[in-house]
C-alpha positions as CSV (number, residue, x, y, z in Angstrom):
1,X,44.3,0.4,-14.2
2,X,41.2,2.0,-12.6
3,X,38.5,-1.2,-12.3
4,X,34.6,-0.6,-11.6
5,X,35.0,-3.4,-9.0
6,X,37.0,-1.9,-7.0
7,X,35.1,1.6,-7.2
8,X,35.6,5.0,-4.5
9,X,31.8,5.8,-3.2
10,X,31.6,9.6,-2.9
11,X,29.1,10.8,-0.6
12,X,27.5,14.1,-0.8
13,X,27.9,15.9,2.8
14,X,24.7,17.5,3.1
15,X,22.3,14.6,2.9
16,X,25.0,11.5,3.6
17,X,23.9,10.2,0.1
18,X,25.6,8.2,-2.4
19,X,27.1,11.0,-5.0
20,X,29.2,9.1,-7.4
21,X,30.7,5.8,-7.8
22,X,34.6,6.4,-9.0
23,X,36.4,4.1,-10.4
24,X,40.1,4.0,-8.2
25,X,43.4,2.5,-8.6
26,X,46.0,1.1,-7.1
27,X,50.0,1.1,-6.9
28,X,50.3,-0.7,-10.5
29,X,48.0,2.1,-11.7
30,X,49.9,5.0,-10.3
31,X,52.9,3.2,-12.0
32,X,51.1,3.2,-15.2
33,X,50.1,7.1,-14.9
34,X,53.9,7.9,-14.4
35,X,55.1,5.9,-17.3
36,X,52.3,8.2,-19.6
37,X,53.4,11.0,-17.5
38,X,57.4,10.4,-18.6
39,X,56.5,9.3,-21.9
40,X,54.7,12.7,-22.7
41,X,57.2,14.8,-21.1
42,X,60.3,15.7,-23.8
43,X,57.3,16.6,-26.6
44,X,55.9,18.4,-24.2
45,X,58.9,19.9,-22.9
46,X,59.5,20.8,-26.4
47,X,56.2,22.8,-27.4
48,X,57.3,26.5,-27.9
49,X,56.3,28.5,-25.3
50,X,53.8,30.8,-27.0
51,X,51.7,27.8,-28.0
52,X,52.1,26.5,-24.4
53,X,51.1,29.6,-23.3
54,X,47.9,29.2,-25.9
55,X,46.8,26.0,-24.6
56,X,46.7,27.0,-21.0
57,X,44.9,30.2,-21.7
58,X,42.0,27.6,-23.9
59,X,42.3,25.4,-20.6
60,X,41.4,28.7,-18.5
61,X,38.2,29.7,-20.6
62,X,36.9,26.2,-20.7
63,X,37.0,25.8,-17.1
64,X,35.1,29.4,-17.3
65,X,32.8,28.4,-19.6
66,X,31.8,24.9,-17.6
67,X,31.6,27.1,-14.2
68,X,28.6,26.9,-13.4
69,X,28.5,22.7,-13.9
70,X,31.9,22.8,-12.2
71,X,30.8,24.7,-8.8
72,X,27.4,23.0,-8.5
73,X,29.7,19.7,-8.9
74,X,32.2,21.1,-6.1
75,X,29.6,22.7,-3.8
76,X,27.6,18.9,-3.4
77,X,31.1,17.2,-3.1
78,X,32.8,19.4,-0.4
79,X,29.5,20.9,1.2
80,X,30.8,24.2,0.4
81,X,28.0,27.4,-0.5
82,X,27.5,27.7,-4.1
83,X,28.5,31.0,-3.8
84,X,32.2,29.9,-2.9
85,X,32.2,27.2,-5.3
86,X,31.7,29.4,-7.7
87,X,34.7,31.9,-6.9
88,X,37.0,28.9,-6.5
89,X,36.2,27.4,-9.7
90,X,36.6,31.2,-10.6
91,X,40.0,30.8,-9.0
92,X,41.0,27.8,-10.7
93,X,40.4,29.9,-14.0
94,X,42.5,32.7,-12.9
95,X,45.4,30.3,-11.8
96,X,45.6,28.7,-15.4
97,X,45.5,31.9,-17.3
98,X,47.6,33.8,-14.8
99,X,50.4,31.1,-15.4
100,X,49.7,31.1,-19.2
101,X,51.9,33.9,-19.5
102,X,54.7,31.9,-17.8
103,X,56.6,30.4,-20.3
104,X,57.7,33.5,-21.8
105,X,58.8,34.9,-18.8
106,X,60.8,31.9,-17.9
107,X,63.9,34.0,-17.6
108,X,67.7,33.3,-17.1
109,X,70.5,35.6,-16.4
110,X,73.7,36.9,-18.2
111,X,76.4,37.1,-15.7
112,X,79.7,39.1,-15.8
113,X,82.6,36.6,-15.3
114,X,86.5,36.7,-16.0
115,X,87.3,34.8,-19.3
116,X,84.5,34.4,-20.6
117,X,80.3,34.3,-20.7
118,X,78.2,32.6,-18.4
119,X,74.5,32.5,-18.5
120,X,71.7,30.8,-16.4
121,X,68.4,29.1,-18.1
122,X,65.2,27.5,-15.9
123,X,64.9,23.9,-17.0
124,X,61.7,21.8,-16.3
125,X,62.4,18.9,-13.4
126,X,60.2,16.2,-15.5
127,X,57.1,14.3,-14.1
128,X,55.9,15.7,-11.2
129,X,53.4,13.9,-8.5
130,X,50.5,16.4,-7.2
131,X,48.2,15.0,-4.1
132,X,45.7,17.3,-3.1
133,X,43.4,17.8,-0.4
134,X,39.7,17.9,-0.2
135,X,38.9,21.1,1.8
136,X,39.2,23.5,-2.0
137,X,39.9,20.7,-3.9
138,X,39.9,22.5,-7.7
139,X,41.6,25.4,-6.9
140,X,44.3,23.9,-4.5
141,X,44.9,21.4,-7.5
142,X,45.0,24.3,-9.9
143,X,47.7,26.2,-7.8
144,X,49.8,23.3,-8.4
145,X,48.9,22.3,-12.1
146,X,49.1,25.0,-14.1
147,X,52.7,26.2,-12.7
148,X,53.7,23.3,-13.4
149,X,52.4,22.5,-17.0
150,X,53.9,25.9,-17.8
151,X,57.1,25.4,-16.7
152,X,57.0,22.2,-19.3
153,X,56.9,19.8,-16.5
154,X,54.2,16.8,-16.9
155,X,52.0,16.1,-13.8
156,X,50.1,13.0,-12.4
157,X,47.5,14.7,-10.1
158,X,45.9,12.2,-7.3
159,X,43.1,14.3,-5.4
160,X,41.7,13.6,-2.2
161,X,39.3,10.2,-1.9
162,X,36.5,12.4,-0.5
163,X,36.4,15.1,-2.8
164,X,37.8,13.6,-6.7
165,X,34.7,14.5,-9.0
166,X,36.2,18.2,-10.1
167,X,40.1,16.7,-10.9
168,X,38.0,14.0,-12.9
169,X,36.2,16.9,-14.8
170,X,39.2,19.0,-15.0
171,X,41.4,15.8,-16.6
172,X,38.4,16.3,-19.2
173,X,38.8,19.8,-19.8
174,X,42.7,19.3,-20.4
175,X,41.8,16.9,-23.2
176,X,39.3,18.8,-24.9
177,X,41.7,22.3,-24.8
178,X,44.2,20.5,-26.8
179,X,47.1,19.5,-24.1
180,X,48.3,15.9,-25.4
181,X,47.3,13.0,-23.6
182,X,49.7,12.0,-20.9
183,X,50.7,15.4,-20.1
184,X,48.0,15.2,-17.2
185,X,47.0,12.5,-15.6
186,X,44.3,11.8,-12.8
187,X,44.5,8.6,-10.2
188,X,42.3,8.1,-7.5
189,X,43.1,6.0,-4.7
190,X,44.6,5.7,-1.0
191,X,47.0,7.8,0.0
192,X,49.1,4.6,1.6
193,X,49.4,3.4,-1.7
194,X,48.7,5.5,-4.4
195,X,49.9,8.8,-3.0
196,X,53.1,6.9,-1.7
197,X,54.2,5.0,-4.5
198,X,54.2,8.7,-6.2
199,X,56.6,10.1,-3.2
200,X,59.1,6.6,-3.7
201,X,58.8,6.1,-7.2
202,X,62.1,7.0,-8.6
203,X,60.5,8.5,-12.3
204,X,59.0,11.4,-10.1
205,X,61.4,14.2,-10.0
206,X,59.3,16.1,-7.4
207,X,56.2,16.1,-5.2
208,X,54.1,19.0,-4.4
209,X,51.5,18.5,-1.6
210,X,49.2,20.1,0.4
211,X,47.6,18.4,3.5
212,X,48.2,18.0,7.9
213,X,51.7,18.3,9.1
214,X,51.6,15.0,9.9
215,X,51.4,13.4,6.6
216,X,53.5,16.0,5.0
217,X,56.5,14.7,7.5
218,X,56.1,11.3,6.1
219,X,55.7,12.5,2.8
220,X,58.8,14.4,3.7
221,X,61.1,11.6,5.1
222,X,59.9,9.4,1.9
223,X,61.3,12.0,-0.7
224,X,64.4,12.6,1.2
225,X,65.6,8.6,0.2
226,X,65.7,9.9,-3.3
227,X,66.2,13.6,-2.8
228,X,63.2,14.0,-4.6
229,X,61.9,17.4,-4.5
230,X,59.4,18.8,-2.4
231,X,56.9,21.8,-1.9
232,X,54.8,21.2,1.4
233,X,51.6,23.3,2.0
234,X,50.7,22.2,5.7
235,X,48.5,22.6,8.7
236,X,48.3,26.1,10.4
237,X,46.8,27.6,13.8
238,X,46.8,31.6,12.3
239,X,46.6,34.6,14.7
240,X,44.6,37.5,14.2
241,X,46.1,39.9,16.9
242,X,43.6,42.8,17.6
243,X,44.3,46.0,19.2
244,X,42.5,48.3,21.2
245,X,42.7,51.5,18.7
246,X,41.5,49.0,15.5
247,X,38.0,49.5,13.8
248,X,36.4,46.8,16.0
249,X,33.5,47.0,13.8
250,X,35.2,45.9,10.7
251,X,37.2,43.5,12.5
252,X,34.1,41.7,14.0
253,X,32.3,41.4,10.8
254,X,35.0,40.2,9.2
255,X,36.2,37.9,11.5
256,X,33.6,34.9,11.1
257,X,34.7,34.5,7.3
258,X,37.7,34.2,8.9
259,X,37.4,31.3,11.1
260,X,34.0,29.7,9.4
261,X,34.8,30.4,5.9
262,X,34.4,26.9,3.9
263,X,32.9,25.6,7.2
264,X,36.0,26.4,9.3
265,X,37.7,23.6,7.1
266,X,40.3,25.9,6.2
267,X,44.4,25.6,6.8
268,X,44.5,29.1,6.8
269,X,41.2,29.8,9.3
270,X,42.2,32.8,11.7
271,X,41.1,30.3,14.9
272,X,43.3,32.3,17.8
273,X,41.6,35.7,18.0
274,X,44.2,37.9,20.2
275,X,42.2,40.6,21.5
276,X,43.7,43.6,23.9
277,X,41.9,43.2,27.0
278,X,40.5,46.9,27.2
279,X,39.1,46.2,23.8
280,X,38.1,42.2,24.8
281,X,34.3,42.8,25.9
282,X,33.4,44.9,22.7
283,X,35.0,42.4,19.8
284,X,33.7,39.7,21.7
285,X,30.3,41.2,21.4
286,X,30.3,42.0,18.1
287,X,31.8,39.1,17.2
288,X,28.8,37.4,18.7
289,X,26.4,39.7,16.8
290,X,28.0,38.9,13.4
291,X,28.4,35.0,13.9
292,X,24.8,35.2,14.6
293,X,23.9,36.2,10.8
294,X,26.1,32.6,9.9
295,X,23.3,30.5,7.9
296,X,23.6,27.0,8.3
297,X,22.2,24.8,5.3
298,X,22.0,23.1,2.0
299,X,25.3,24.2,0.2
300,X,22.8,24.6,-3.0
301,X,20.4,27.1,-1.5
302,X,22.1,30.7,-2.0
303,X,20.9,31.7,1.2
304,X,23.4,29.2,3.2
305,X,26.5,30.8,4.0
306,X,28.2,27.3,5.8
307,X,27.5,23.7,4.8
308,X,28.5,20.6,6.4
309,X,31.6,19.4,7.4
310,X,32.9,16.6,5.1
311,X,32.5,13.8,6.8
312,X,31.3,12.0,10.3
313,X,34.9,11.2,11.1
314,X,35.3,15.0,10.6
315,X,32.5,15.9,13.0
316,X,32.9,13.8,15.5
317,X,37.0,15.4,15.1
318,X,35.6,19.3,15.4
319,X,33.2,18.1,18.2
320,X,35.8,16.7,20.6
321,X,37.2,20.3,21.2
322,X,34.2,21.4,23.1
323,X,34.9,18.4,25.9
324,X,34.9,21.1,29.0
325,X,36.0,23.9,27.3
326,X,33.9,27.5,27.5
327,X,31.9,28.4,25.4
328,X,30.4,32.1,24.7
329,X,28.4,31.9,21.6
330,X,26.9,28.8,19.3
331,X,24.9,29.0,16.7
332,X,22.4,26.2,15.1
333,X,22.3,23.6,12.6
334,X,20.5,21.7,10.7
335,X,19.2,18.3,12.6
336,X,18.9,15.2,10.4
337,X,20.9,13.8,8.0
338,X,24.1,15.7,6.9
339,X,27.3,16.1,9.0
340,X,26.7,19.8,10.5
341,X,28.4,21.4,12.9
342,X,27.6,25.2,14.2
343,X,29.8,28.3,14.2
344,X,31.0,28.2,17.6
345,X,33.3,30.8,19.6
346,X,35.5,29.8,22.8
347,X,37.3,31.8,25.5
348,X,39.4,29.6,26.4
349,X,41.7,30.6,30.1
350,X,44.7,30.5,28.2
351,X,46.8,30.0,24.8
352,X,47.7,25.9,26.5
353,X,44.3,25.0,26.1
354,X,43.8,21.9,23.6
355,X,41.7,24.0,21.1
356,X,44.0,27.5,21.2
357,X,47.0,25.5,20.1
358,X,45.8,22.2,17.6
359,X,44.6,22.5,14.0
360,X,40.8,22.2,14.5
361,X,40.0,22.1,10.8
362,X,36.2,23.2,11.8
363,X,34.3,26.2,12.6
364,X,35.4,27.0,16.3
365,X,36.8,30.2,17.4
366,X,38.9,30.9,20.3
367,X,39.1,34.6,21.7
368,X,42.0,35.6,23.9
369,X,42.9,38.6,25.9
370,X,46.2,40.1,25.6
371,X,48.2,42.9,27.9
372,X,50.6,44.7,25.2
373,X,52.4,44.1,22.1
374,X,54.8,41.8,23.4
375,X,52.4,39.3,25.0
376,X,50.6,39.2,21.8
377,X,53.4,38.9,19.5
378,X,54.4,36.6,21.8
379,X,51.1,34.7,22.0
380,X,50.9,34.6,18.3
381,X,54.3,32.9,18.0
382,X,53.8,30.4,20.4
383,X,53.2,27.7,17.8
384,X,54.2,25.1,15.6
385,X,52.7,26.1,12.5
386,X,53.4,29.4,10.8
387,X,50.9,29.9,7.7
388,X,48.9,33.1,7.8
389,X,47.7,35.5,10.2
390,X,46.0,39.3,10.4
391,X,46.9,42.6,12.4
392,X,44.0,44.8,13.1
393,X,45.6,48.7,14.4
394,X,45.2,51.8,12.4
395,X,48.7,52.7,13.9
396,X,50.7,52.2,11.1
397,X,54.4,52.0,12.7
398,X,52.6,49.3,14.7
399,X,51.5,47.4,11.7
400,X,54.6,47.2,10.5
401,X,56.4,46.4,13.5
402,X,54.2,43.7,14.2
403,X,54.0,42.3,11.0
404,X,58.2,41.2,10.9
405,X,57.6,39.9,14.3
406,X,55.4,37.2,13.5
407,X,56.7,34.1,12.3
408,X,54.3,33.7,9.9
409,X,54.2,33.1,5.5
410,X,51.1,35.3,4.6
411,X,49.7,38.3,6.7
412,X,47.0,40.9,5.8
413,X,47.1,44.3,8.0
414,X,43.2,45.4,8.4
415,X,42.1,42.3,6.3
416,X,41.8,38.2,6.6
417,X,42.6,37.6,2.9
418,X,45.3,34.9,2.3
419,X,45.6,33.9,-0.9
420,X,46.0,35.7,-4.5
421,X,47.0,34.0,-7.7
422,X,49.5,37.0,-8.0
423,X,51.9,36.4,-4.5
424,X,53.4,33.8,-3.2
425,X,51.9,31.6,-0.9
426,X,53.4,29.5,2.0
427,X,54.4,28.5,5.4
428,X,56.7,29.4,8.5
429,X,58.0,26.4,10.7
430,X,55.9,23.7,10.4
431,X,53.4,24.7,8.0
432,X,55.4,23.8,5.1
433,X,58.2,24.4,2.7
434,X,58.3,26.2,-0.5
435,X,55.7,29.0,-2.1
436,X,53.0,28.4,-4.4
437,X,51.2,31.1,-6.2
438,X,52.8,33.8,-7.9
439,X,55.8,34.4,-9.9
440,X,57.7,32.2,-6.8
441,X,56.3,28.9,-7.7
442,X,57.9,28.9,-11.2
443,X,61.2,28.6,-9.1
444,X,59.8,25.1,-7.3
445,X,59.1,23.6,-10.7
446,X,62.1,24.6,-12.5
447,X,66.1,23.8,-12.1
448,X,68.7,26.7,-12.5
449,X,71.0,25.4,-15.3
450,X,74.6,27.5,-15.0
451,X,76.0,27.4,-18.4
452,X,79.8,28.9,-19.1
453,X,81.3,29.8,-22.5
454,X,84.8,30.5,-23.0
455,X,85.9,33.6,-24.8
């Protein structure tokens, strides 16, 4: 069980102070969580769908209620503005009363076959194991809860070391909307221990995960010794591929809430900007101009558009990309304490270079020139990772075109938005397996269940 003497310090980005002491657990505790989580799960299994349905949508309007608290809480913990704290706690809202409608449209099929009837029903897998990352930590966590509470699956959610205080909260709110206790459960702790004895313990019937590639291989070959099921949301290196005939204007200004958006700490961070070359010098000029309006500062001040990173280790990560490379624009930071990096845009010589083709996971750009179509397409394909991407053209045909080339989960045409509670959400390649999000992740927390009746 959790023990004060063994307590998580939380530090607040901005100012490098002590936030909260959290009290953490270990292997044994994660153990414990699972037996409440498989204890709780055949009542829970059993509540009728409407009134499972009811106590999501009371979940959904408490979180609502407490937004303001919850944001303030999530803006000091991840360094994040206020103002995006607020929509993601907004988010996390949406997500639970979006899926409160789920379990009674948790739908089989009747299927014509000789000799008799045979029908299909969407069973819950059991106790399911959450970890969570720390760059959107409530709303990440919420993508993964609430389809899976309505599916009448029981969860044990561990959240990232640096950012826990929201889950904590949110493990609160469950309580107080009526959910029994048991049916979610928070641990904090390592990942080597607690987050791994929830991949290898046998009682978890499936993980769901969002984090690097590199963990989520491990996490990978770990679940595969029990055929435990997986969803993996994973590291990306998006494209946005620009042509000449786009509204540069609108794809300048929207390009540095592309990249710098939650301080560039972002799997889905549009970080290779594909440019035509006859259009190169303009975007890169505006691009410039609207980076420049980027303010810097405390997370809590609703004049700061980018915080801190989220930690030193993380800064002293971001910073080792500029070693030689070319820089065209940076802007400024604070100085003192905090750990604050500026919005920074590279041009680098070509798509090899170290920052055009690793996750930076901070607020660098990198602008490239391309010929034609095919270099781009090509360009933008030339990766590991496959999560999200843009296409900037008002030709149409183009759009299109371009759009089933890339190898990517989640593209906008004319737009950098990635995510909606509504549509699925996911990865090409090696930025994950499975959807999250929309009617799709129902289907990666349920079984199909073929039943056949003689006649």
């Amino acid at each position: 069980m959790p023990t004060t003497e063994n307590a998580l310090t939380v530090i607040e980005p901005a100012n490098e102070r002590v936030l909260a002491e959290v009290a953490q657990t270990d292997a044994s505790g994660a153990a414990e969580a699972i037996g409440r989580a498989v204890a709780a799960y055949p009542a829970w299994r059993a509540v009728e769908p409407r009134d499972r349905s009811l106590l999501l949508t009371r979940v959904s309007s408490l979180i609502e209620e407490r937004l303001e608290d919850l944001a303030v809480l999530e803006a000091r913990n991840a360094g994040k503005p206020i103002a995006d704290a607020r929509a993601e706690i907004g988010i996390a809202a949406d997500t639970f009363r979006y899926y409160a409608g789920a379990p009674e449209r948790l739908l089989g099929q009747t299927i014509p076959v000789p000799g008799g009837v045979d029908m299909t029903f969407r069973e819950p897998l059991g106790a399911i194991g959450l970890i969570t990352p720390w760059n959107f930590p409530l709303a990440i966590a919420s993508w993964k809860i609430a389809p899976a509470l309505a599916a009448g699956n029981t969860v044990v959610l561990k959240p990232a070391e640096l950012t826990p205080l929201t889950a904590l909260r949110l493990e609160e709110i469950v309580l107080e909307g009526g959910i029994p206790e048991g049916v979610f459960n928070v641990v904090v702790g390592p990942g080597r221990t607690v987050g791994e004895h929830l991949v290898t313990d046998p009682r978890v019937a499936k993980i769901a995960f969002t984090g690097s590639t590199a963990v989520g291989r491990r996490i990978g070959a770990l679940a595969a010794e029990s055929i435990k099921r997986v969803t993996l949301e994973l590291g990306g290196k998006s494209a946005s591929i620009i042509f000449a005939d786009a509204d540069l204007e609108a794809a300048a200004a929207a390009a540095p809430g592309a990249v710098f958006g939650n301080n560039g700490q972002d799997c889905c961070a549009r970080s290779r900007i594909l440019v035509e070359r006859s259009a190169f010098d303009r975007f890169l000029a505006l691009f410039g101009e609207a980076t420049a309006k980027i303010r810097v500062g405390d997370p809590l001040d609703r004049e700061s558009t980018m915080g801190p990173l989220i930690s030193a280790a993380q800064r002293e990560s971001v910073s080792s990309f500029l070693d030689g490379a070319d820089v065209a624009y940076q802007g400024s930071a604070p100085s003192g304490p905090g750990f604050w990096f500026p919005p920074t845009i590279l041009t680098p010589a070509s798509t090899d270079d170290r920052a055009a083709r690793e996750e930076i996971f901070g607020p660098i750009a990198c602008v490239i020139p391309f010929e034609d179509e095919a270099e781009a397409l090509r360009m933008a394909n030339d990766t590991i990772y496959g999560l999200s991407g843009s296409i900037w053209t008002r030709d149409g045909a183009r759009a299109l075109r371009a759009a089933r080339a890339m190898e990517s989960g989640t593209l906008s045409i004319n737009s950098n938005w990635s995510v909606r509670v509504q549509s699925p959400f996911g990865g090409f390649k090696q930025s994950g397996v499975g959807r999250e999000l929309g009617p799709d992740a129902l289907d990666y927390y349920t079984e199909v269940k073929n039943v056949y009746i003689a006649t």
